[in-house]
NUFIBA-817518 format. One line per 10 residues: number of its first residue (from 1); for each residue x, y, z of N, C-alpha, C. Coordinates in steps of 0.1 Angstrom, whole numbers, plus 5000, padded with zeros to 4 digits. Layout:
// NUFIBA-817518
NUM = X:Y:Z:X:Y:Z:X:Y:Z ~ ...
//
This chain:
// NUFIBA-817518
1 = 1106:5197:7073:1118:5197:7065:1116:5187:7053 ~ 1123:5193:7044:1118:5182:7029:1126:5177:7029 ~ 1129:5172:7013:1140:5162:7010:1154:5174:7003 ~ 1145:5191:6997:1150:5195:6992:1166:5205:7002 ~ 1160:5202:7016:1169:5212:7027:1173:5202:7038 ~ 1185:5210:7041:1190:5198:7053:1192:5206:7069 ~ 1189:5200:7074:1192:5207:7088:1206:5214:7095 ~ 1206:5222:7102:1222:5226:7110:1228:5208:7109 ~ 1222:5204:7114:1230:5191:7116:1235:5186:7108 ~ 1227:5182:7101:1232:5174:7085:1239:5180:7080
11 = 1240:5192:7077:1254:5201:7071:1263:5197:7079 ~ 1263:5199:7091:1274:5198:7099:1282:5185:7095 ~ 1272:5172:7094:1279:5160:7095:1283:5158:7077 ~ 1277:5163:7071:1278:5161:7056:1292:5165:7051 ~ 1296:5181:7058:1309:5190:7050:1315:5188:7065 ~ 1317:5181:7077:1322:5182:7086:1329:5194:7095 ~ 1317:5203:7096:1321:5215:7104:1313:5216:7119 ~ 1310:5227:7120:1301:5230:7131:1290:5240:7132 ~ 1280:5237:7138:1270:5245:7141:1273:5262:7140 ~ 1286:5262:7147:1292:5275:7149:1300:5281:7135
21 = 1307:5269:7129:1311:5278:7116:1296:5280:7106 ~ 1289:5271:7106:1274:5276:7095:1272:5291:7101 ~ 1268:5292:7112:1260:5301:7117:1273:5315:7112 ~ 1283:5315:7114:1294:5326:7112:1295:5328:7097 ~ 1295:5315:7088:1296:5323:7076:1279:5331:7070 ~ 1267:5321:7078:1259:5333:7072:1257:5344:7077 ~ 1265:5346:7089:1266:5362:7096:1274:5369:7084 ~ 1286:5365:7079:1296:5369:7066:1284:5372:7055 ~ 1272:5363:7057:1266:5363:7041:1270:5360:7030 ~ 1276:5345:7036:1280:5334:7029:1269:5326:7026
31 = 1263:5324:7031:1249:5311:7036:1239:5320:7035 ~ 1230:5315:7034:1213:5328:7034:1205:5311:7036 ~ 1205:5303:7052:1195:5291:7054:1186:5299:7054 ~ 1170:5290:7054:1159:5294:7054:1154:5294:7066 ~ 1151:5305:7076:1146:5304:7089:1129:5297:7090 ~ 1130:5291:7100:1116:5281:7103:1118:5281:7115 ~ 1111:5294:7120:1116:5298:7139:1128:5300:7146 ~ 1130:5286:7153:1146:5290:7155:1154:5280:7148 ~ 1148:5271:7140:1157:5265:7127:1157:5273:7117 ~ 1172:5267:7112:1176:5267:7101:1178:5258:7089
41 = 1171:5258:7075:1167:5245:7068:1179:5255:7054 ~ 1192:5247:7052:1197:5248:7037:1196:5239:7032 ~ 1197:5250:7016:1191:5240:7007:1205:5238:7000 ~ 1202:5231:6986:1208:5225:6980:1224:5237:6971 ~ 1215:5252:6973:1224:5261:6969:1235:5266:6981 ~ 1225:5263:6994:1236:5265:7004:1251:5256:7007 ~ 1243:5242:7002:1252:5229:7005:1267:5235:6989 ~ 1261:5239:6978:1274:5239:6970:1282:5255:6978 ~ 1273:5262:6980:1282:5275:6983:1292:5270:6993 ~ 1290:5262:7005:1297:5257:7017:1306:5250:7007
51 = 1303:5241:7001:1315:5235:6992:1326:5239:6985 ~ 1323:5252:6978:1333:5264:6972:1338:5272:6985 ~ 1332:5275:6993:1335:5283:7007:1349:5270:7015 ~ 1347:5261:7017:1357:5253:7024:1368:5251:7016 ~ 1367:5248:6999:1377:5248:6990:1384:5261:6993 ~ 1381:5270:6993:1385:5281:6990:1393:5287:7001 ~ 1387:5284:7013:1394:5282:7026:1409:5276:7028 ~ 1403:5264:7021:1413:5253:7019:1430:5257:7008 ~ 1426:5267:6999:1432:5269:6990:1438:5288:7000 ~ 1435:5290:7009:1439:5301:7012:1434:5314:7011
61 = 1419:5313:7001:1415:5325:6999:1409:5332:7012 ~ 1406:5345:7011:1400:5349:7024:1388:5351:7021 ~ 1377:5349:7033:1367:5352:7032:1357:5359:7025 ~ 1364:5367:7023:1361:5385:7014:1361:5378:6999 ~ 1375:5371:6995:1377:5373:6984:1365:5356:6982 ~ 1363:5349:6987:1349:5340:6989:1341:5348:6987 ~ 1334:5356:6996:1323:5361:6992:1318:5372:6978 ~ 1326:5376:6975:1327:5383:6963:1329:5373:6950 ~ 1337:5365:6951:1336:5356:6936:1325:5344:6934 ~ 1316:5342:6949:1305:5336:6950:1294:5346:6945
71 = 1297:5357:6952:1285:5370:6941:1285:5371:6928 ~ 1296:5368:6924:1296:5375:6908:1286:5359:6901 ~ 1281:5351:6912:1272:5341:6906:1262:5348:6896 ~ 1255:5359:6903:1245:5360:6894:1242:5372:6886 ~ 1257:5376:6884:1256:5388:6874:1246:5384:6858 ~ 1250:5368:6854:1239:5366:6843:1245:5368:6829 ~ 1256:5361:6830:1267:5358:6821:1270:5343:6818 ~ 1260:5332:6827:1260:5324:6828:1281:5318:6835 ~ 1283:5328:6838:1295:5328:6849:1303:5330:6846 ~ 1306:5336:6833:1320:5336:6828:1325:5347:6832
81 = 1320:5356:6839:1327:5363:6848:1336:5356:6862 ~ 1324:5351:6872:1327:5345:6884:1341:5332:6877 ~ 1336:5328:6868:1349:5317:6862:1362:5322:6863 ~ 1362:5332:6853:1374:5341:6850:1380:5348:6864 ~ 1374:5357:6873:1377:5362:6884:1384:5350:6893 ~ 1375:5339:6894:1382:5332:6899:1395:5322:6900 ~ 1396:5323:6888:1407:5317:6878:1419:5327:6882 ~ 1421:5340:6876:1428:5349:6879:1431:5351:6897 ~ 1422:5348:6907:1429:5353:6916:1434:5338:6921 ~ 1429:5324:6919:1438:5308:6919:1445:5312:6912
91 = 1455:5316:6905:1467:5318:6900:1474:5327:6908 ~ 1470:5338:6911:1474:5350:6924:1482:5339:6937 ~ 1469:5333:6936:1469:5321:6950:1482:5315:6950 ~ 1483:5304:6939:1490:5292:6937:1505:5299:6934 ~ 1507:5310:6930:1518:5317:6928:1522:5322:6942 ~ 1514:5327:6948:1523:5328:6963:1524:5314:6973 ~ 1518:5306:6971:1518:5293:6976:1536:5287:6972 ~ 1531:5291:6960:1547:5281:6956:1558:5293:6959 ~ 1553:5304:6964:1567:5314:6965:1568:5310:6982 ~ 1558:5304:6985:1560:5306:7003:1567:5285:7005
101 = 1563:5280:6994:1567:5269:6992:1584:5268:6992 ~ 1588:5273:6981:1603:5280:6976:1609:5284:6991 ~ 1601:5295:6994:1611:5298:7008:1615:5292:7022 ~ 1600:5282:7020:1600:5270:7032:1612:5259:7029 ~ 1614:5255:7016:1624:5247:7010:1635:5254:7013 ~ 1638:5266:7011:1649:5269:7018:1656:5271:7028 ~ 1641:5273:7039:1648:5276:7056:1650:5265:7056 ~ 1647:5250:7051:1644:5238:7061:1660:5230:7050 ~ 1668:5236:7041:1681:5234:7036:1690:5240:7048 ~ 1687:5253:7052:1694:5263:7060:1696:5256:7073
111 = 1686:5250:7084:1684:5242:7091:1690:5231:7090 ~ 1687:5224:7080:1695:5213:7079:1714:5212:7086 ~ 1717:5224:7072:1728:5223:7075:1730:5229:7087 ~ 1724:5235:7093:1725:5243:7107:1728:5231:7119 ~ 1718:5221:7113:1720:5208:7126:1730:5195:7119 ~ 1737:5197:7107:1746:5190:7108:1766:5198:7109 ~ 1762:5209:7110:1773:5219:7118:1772:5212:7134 ~ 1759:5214:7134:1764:5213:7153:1764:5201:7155 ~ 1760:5191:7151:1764:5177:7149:1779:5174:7150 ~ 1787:5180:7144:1801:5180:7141:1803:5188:7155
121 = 1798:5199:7157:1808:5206:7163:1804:5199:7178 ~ 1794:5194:7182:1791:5184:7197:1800:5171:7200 ~ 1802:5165:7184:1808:5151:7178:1825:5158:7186 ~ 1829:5169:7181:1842:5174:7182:1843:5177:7194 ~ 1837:5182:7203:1833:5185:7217:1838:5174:7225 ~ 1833:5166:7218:1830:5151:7226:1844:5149:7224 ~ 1847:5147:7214:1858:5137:7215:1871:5144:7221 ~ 1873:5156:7225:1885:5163:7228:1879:5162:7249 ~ 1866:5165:7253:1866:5164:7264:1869:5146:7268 ~ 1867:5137:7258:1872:5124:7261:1885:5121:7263
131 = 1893:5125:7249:1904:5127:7253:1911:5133:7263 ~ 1908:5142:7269:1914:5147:7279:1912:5140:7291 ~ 1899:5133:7297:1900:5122:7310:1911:5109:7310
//
């Protein structure tokens, strides 16, 4: 192993995942490590893809739409495609984020007042079954 590739492990402990998610996205053909028997040595192009791959995770995109805007790497446009595509579907993203945001803000208004109705109406409960002993 060189200085230039890092082990299952080292990835693992570097981008804090697992043995099991490396090995699944390169079943996806997210990752392409370099086999050396039954190791696997990534390099320094694997380590950013995993980095854009977790963001992207992180940001909600799916897999698919990962692996496809990670491809448009080497169309040879020096990326202004992969930029642009990507750009347009984080805006796709961030617009249903804040549309699913918007309507979380609303059930948890709706709730609210849901639990200060019954607040009142247990408070009123109370005091009419007190009254009565």
């Amino acid at each position: 192993m060189t200085e230039e590739t890092k082990s299952i492990r080292q990835m693992c402990d570097e981008f804090d995942v697992t043995p099991r998610t490396l090995r699944f996205y390169e079943a996806k053909e997210l990752l392409f490590p370099i086999r050396d028997g039954q190791k696997r040595l990534f390099t320094k192009r694997d380590g950013a893809r995993l980095k854009l791959i977790l963001r992207g995770k992180r940001f909600g995109f799916s897999l698919e739409e990962i692996r496809q805007l990670l491809d448009l790497y080497h169309i040879g446009d020096q990326q202004l495609t992969q930029l642009s595509r990507t750009y347009d579907v984080a805006c796709e993203r961030l617009a249903d984020m804040e549309r699913q945001r918007d309507e979380l803000n609303e059930a948890i208004e709706d709730l609210q007042q849901q639990l200060k109705w019954g607040e009142s109406v247990i408070a009123s409960m109370k005091s009419e079954q007190e009254a009565a002993e």
